[in-house]
Legacy VTK file of the C-alpha trace (Angstrom):
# vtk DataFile Version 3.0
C-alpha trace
ASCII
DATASET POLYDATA
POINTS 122 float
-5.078 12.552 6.119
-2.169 13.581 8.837
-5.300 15.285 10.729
-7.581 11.721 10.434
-10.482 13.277 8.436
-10.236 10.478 6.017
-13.511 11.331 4.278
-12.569 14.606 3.353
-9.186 13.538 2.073
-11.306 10.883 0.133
-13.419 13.765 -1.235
-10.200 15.713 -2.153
-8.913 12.565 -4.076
-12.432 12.682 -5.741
-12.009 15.784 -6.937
-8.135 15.915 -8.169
-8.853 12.681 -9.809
-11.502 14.724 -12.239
-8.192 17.056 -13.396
-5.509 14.840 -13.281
-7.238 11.379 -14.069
-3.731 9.392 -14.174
-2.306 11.121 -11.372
-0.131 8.857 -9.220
-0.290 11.067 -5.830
-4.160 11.449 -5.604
-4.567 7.483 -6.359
-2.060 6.994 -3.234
-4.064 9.676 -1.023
-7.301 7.998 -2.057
-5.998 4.840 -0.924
-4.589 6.002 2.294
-7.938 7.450 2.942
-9.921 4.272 2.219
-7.287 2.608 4.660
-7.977 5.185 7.571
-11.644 4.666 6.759
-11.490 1.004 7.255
-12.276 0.043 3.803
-9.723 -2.116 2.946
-10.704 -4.312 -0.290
-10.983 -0.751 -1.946
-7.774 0.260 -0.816
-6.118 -2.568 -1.734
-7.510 -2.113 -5.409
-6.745 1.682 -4.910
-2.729 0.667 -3.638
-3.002 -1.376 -6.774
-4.017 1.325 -9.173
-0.883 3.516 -7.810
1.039 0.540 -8.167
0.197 0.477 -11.718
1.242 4.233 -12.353
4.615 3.193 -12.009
6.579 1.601 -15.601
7.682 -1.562 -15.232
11.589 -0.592 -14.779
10.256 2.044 -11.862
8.979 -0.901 -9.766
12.132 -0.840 -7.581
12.089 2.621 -6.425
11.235 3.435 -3.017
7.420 4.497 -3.392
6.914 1.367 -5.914
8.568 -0.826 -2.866
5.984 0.941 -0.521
3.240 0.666 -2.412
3.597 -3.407 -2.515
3.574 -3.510 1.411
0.859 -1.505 1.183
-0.809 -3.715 -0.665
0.235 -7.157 0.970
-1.073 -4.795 4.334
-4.263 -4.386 3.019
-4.969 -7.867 1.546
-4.009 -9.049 4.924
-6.764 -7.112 6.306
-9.013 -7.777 3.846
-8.638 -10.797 4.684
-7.044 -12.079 0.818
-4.898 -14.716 2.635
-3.052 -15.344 -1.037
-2.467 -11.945 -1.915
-1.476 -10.603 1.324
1.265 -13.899 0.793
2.573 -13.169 -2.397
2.819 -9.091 -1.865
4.351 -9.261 1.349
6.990 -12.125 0.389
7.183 -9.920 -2.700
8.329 -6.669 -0.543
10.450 -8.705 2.081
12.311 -10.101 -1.442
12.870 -6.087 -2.133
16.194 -4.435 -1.173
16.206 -1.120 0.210
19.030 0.871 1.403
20.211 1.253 4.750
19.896 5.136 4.607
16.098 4.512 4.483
15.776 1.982 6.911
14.103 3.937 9.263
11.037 3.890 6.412
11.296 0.069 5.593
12.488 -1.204 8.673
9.382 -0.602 10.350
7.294 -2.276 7.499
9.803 -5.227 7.107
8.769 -6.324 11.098
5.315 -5.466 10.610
5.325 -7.621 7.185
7.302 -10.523 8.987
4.708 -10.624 11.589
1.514 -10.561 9.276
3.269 -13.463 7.380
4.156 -15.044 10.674
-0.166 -15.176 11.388
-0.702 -16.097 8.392
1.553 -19.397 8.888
-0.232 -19.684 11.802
-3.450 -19.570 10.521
-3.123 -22.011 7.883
LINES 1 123
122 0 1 2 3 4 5 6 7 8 9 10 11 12 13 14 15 16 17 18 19 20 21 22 23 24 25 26 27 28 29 30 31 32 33 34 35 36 37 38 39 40 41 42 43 44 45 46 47 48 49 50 51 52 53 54 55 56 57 58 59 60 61 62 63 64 65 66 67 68 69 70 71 72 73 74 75 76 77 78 79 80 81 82 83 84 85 86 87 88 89 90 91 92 93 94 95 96 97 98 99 100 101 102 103 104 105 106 107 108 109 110 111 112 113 114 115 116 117 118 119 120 121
């Protein structure tokens, strides 16, 4: 993925998914490679499906957190006007330490301003 050959890292995905079918890493690589690839309705499902590897009292940890912008960033792009609302509300509600703001901080402005067009839009 860091080198943009999203297809192969899609293929790789493929594959590790075959040995490790409830993997949580390979579900978040084959979403980032549907992302790069421009498919975004599948990565939203496949954000989803990460989202899900996580137990309910793991859904505030950092890569749970991520995984819900991810998702409200997809739906947004997808076009999933709802969605995108309720997942990016749902990560802006989140509260992340100031030692990793230099991960979320980022995503918090980028989620403010996809909210902000979607205001807009209405």
């Amino acid at each position: 993925i860091a080198q943009g050959d999203y297809q192969e890292a899609l293929a790789l995905a493929d594959t590790t998914a075959q040995r490790y079918p409830g993997g949580r890493s390979w579900q978040w690589g084959r979403a980032e490679a549907l992302k790069g690839l421009g498919r975004w309705v599948e990565a939203r499902a496949a954000f989803a499906r990460a989202l899900a590897t996580y137990p309910q009292e793991e859904r505030s940890c950092h890569g749970a957190v991520e995984l819900v912008f991810k998702i409200g960033e997809a739906s947004y792009q997808a076009g999933a006007q709802d969605e995108a609302r309720r997942a990016l509300t749902d990560f802006l509600a989140e509260d992340t330490p100031s030692s990793l703001e230099h991960v979320f901080g980022p995503m918090r402005s980028r989620a403010r301003q996809m909210l902000d067009q979607l205001r807009s839009s209405r």
